[in-house]
NUTOR-403914 format. One record per residue (C-alpha): x, y, z; residue number from 0. Coordinates in Angstrom, 1 decimal. Layout:
! residues N
@px = X py = Y pz = Z zaro = NUM
...
***
This chain:
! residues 264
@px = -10.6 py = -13.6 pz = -21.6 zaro = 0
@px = -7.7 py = -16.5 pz = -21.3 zaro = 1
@px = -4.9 py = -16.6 pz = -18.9 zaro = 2
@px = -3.0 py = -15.9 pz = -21.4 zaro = 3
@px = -4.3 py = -12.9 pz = -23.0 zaro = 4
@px = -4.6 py = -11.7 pz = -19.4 zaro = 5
@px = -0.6 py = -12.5 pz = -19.0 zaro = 6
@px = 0.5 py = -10.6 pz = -22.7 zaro = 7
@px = -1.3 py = -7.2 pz = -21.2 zaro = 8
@px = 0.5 py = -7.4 pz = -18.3 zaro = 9
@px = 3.9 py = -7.7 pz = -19.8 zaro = 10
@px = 2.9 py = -5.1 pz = -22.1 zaro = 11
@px = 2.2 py = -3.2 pz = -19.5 zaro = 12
@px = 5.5 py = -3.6 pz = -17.6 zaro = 13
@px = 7.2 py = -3.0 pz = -20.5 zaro = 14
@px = 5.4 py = 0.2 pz = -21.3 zaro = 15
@px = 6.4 py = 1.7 pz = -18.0 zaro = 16
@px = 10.1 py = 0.7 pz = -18.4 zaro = 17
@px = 10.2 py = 2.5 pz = -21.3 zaro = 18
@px = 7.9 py = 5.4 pz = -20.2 zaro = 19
@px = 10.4 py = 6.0 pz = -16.7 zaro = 20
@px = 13.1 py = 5.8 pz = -19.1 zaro = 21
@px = 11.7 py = 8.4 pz = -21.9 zaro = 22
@px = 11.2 py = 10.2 pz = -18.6 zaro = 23
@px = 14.7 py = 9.9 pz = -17.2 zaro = 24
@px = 15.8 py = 11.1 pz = -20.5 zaro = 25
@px = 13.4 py = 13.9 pz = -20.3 zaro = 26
@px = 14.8 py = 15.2 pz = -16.9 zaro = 27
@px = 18.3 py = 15.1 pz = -18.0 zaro = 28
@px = 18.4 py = 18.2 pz = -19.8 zaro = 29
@px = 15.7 py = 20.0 pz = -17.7 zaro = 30
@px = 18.3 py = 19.5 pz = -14.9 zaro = 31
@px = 15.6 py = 17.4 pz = -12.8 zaro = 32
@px = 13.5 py = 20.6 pz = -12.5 zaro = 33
@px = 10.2 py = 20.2 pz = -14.4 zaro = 34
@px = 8.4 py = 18.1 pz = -12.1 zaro = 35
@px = 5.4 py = 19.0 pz = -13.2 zaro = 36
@px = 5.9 py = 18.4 pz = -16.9 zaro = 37
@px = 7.3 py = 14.9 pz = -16.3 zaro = 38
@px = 3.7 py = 14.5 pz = -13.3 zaro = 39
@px = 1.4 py = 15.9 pz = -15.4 zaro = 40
@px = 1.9 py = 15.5 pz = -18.9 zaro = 41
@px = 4.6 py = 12.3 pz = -19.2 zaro = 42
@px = 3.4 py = 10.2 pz = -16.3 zaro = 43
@px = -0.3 py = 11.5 pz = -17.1 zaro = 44
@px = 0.3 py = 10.1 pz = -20.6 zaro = 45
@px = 1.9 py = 6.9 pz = -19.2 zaro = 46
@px = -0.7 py = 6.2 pz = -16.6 zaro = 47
@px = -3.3 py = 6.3 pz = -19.2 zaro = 48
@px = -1.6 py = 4.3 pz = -22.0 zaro = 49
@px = -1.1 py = 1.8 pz = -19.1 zaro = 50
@px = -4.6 py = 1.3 pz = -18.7 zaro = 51
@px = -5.2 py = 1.6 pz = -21.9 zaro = 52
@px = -3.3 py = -1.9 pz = -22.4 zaro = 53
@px = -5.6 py = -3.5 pz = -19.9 zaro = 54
@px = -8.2 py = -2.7 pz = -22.0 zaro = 55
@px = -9.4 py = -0.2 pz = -18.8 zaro = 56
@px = -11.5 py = 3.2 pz = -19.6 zaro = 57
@px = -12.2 py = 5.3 pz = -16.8 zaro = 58
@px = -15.1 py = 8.4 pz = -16.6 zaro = 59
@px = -14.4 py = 11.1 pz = -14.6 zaro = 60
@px = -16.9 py = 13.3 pz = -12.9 zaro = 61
@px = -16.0 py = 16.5 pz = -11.4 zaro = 62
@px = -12.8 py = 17.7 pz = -11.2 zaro = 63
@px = -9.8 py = 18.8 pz = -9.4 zaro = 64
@px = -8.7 py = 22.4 pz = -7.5 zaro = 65
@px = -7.2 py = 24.7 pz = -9.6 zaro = 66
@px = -3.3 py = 24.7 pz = -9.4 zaro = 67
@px = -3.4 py = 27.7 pz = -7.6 zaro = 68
@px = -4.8 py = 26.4 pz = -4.7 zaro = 69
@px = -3.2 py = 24.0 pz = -2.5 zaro = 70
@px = -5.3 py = 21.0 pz = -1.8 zaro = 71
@px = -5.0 py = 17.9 pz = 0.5 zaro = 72
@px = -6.2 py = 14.9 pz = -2.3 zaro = 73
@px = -7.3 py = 11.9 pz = -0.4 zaro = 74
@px = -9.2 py = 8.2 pz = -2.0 zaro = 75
@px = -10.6 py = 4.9 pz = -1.3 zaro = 76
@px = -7.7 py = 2.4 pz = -1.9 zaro = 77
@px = -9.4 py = -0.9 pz = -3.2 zaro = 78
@px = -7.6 py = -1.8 pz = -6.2 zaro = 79
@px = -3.9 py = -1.7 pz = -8.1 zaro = 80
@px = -5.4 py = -0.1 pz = -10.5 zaro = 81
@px = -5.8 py = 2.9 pz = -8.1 zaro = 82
@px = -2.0 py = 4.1 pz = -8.8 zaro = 83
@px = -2.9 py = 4.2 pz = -12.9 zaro = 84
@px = -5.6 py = 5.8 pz = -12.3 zaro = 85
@px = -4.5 py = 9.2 pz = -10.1 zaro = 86
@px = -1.3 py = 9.3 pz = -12.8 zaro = 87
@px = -3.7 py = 9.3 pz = -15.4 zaro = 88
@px = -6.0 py = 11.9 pz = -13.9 zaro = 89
@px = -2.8 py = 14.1 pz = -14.1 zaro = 90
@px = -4.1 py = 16.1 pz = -10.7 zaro = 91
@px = -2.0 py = 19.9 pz = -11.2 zaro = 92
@px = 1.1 py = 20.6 pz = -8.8 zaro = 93
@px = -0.2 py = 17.6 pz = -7.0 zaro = 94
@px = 2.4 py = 15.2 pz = -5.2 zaro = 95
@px = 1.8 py = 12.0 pz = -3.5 zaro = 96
@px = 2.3 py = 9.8 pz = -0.7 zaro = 97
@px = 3.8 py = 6.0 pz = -1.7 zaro = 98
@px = 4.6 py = 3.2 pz = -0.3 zaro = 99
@px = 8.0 py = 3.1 pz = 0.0 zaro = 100
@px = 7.9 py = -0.8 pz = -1.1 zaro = 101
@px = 7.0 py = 0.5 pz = -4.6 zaro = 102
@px = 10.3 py = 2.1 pz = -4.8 zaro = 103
@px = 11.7 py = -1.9 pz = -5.5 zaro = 104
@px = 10.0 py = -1.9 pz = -8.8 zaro = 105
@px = 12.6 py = -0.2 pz = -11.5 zaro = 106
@px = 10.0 py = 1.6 pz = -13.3 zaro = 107
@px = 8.1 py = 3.4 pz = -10.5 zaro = 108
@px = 10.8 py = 4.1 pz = -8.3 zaro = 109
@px = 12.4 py = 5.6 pz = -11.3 zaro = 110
@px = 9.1 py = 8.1 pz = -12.3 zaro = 111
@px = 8.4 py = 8.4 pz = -8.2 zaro = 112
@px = 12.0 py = 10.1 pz = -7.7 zaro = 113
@px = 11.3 py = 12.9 pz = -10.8 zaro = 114
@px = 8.0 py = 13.5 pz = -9.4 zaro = 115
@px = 9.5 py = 13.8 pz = -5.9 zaro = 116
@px = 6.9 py = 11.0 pz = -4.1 zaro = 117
@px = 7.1 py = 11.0 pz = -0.5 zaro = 118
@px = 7.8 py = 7.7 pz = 0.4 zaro = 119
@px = 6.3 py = 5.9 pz = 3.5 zaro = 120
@px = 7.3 py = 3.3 pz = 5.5 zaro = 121
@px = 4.3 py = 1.1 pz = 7.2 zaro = 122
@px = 2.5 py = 2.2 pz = 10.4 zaro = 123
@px = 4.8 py = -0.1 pz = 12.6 zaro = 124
@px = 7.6 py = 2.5 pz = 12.1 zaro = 125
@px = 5.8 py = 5.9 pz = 14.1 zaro = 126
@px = 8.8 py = 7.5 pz = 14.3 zaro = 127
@px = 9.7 py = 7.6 pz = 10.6 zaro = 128
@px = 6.5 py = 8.0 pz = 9.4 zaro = 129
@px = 6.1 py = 11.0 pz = 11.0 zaro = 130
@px = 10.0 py = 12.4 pz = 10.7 zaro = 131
@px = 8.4 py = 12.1 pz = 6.6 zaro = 132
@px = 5.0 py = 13.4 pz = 7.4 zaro = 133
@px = 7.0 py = 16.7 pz = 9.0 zaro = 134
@px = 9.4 py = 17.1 pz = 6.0 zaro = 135
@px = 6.3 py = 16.8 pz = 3.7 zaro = 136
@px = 4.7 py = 19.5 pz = 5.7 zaro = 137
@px = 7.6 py = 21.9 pz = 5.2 zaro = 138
@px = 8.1 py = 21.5 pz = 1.6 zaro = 139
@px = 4.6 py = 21.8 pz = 1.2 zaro = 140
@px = 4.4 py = 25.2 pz = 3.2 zaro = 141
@px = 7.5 py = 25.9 pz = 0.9 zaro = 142
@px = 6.2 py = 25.3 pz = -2.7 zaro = 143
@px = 2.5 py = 25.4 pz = -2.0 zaro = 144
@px = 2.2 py = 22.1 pz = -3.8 zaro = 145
@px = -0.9 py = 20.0 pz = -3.2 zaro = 146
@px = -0.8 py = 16.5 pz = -2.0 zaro = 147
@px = -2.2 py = 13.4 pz = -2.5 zaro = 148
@px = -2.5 py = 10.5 pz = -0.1 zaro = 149
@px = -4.6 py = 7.6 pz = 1.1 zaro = 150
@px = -5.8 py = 7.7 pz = 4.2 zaro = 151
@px = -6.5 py = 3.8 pz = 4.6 zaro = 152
@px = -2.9 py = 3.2 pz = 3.9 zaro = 153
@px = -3.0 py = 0.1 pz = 1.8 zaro = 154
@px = -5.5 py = -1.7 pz = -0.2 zaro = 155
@px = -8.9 py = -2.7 pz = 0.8 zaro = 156
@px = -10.0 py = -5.5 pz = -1.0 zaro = 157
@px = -12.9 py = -6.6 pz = 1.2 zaro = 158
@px = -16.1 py = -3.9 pz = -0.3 zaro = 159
@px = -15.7 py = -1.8 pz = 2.5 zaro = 160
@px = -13.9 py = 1.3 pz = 3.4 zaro = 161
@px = -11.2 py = 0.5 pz = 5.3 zaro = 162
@px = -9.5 py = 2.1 pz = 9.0 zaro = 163
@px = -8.4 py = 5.6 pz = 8.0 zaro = 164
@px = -5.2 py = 6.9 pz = 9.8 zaro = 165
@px = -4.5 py = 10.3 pz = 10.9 zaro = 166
@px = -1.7 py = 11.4 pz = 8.5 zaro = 167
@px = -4.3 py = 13.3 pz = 5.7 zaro = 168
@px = -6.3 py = 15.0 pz = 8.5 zaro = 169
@px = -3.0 py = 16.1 pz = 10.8 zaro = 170
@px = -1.5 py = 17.2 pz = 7.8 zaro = 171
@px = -4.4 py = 19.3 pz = 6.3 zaro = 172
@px = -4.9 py = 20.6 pz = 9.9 zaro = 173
@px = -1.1 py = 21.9 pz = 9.5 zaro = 174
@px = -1.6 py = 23.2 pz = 6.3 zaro = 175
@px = -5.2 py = 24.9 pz = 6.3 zaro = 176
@px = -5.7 py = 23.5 pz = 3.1 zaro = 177
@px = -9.0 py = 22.1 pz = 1.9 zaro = 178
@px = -9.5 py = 18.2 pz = 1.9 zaro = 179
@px = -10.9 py = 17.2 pz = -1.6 zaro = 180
@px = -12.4 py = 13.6 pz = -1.5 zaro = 181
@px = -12.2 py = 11.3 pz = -4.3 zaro = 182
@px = -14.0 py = 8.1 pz = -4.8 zaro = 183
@px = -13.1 py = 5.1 pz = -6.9 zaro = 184
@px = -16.1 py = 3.1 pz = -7.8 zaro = 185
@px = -14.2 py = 0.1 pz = -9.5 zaro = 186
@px = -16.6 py = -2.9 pz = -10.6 zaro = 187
@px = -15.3 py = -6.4 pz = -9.0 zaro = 188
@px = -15.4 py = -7.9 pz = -12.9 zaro = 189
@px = -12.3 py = -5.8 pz = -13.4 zaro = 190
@px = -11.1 py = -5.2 pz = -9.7 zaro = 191
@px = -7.2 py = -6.9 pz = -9.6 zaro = 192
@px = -7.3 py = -6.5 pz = -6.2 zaro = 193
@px = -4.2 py = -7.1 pz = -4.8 zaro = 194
@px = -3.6 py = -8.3 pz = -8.0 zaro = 195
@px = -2.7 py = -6.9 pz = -11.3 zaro = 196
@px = -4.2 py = -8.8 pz = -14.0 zaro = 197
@px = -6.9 py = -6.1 pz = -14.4 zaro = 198
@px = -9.9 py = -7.2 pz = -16.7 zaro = 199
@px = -11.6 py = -5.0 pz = -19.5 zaro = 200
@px = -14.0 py = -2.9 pz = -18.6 zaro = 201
@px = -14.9 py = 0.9 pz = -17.2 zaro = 202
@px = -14.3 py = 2.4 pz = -13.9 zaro = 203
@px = -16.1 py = 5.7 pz = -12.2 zaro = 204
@px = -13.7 py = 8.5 pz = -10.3 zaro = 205
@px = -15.9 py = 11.0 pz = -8.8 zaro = 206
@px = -14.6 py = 13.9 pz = -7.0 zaro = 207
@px = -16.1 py = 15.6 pz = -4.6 zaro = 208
@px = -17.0 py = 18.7 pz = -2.8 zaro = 209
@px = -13.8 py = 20.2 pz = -1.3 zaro = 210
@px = -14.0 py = 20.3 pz = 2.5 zaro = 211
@px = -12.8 py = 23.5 pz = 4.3 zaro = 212
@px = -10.2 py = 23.0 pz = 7.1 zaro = 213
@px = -9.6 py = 26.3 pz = 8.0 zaro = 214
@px = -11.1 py = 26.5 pz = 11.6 zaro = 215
@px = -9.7 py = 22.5 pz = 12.1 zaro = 216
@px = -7.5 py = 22.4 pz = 15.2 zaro = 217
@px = -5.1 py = 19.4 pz = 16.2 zaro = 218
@px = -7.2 py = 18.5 pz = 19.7 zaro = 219
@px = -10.5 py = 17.6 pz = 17.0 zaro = 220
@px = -8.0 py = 15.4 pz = 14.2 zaro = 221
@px = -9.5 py = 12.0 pz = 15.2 zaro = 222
@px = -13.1 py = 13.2 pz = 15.3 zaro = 223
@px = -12.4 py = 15.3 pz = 11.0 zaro = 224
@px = -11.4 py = 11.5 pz = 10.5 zaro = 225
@px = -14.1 py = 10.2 pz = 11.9 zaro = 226
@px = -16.4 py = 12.1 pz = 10.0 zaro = 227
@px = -14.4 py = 12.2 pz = 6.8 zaro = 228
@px = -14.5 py = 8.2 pz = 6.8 zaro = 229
@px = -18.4 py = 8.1 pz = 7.5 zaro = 230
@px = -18.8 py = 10.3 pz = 4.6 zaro = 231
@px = -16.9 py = 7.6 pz = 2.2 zaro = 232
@px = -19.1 py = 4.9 pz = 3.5 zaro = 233
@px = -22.3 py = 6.6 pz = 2.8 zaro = 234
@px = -20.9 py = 7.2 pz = -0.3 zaro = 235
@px = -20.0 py = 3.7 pz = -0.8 zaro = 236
@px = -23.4 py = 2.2 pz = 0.4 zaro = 237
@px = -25.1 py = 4.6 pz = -1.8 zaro = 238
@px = -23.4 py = 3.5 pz = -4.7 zaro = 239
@px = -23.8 py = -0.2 pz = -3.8 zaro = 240
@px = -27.1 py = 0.3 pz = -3.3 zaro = 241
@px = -28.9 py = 2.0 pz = -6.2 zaro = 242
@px = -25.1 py = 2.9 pz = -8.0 zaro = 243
@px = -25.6 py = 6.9 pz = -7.5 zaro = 244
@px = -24.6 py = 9.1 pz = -5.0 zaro = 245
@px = -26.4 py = 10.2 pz = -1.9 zaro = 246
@px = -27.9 py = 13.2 pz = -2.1 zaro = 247
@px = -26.1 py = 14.9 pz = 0.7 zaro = 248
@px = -22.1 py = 15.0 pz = 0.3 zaro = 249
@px = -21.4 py = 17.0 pz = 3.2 zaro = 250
@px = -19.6 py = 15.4 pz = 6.1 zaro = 251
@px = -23.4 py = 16.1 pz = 8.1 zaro = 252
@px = -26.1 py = 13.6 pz = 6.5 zaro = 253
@px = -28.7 py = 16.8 pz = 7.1 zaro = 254
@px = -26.8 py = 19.4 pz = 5.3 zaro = 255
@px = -27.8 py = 20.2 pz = 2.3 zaro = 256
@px = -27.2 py = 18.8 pz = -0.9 zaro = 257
@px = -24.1 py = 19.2 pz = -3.0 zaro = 258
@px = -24.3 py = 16.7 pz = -5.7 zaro = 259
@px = -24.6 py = 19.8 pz = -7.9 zaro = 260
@px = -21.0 py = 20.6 pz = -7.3 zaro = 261
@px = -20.0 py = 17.7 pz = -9.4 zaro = 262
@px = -22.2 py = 18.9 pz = -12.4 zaro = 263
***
């Protein structure tokens, strides 16, 4: 595929999601700003996957998400732009997310982050704000009972590896009780942006997996759930380098059983 080519789906693309935040806006106007899960899950879902779409990106899902009825704590491998598509697209129910906040400079997703109530960060050199937002989260999220998405490496990791995961998901699902659900992007390097956001035609594999119970988690062991949340993504990701399947055990103990069946 020419530059070129590459260049007219891109400004397609941007132009879709001007349009789509502003079909949106119009949308919220006379819903007084109150359906936010109409304008998450049905017109960002369908703007999410009209954006890939474009890019000539299809995506396979295996698994699925937690009922809306039970609040969840969402968390995923960040290696690619095309992460932010993809989670829109899935259309995850009463889900919110965690953004960074320097998304909010681009018209179009500042524009469907505010109607979908995003909570914004700020980066991790900025403790005290972070977690003044992590603690408003955590109330509304008592409040509504939403569920939550986030990343827990904070910011793209372009390198094939998982990356450093911070404490925010696994303090805040501590909080909250709520199960973690682990989802895993397998996105091929042919079509990887990166950094980037000329995405290149092709498929891409979202796999979610077993949800893990938090309910006996206390604050004094958050660094250690972490620890063992992480080493479960990278046997996941090894395994799927490897021989491109998952491993036979997806609990966060290598020599639990297996629970691949979960995701039939």
């Amino acid at each position: 595929m020419t530059r070129a080519v590459l260049w007219l789906r891109l400004a397609a693309a941007f132009a879709l999601m001007t349009i789509g935040s502003l079909v949106m806006l119009a949308v919220a106007v006379p819903t007084l700003f109150l359906a936010r899960r109409f304008y998450s899950e049905v017109v960002a879902r369908a703007l999410g996957a009209a954006v890939l779409r474009i890019c000539g990106v299809r995506y396979r899902v295996h698994g699925a998400p937690q009922p809306a009825s039970r609040q969840t704590v969402y968390i995923a491998n960040h290696t690619s732009t095309l992460d932010l598509f993809v989670l829109i697209a899935l259309g995850l129910p009463r889900t919110r997310f965690f953004l960074s906040g320097f998304l909010k400079k681009m018209p179009p997703i500042g524009i469907v982050g505010g109607l979908i109530r995003i909570f914004w960060t700020v980066p991790q050199e900025f403790p005290n704000e972070r977690r003044a937002i992590f603690k408003r989260a955590d109330r509304i999220l008592r409040e509504t009972g939403d569920s939550v998405f986030l990343s827990p490496e904070g910011m793209r990791i372009t390198n094939g590896e998982i990356g450093k995961f911070n404490k925010g998901a696994f303090h805040l699902a501590t909080s909250l009780g709520s199960p973690i659900v682990p989802i895993y992007f397998d996105i091929p390097s042919a079509i990887n942006p990166g950094m980037g956001y000329d995405a290149r035609p092709g498929a891409l594999d979202v796999y979610f997996l077993p949800a893990i119970d938090t309910s006996d988690w206390t604050v004094a062991d958050v660094e250690k759930n972490r620890d063992d949340v992480r080493a479960l993504y990278v046997r996941v990701h090894d395994s799927m380098g490897a021989t491109g399947r998952l491993p036979k055990s997806l609990s966060l103990h290598e020599d639990a059983p297996a629970m691949q069946e979960a995701l039939a």
